[in-house]
Phi, psi and omega in degrees: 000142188256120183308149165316329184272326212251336170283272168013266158337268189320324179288330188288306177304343197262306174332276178320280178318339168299308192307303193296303205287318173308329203275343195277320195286285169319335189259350210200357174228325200265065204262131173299134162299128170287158173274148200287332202262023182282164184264114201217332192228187135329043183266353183085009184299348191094335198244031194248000000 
């Protein structure tokens, strides 16, 4: 029989291990489109 604590424990490592692969995927596989309108070139934005 599995103990309260041993429930505990497992939910907090399942908890964690959720975080790390969300964080892996967002920081390093998941790359977000830049917007065309960054201020990066001549677009006149100002802000250089």
């Amino acid at each position: 029989m599995v103990t309260m604590n041993t429930l505990i424990q497992n939910i907090l490592v399942v908890i964690a291990l959720v975080f790390a692969i969300i964080f892996i995927v967002r920081k390093f596989i998941w790359k977000p489109t830049k917007s065309k309108k960054a201020c990066g070139g001549d677009d006149g934005c100002g802000c250089h």
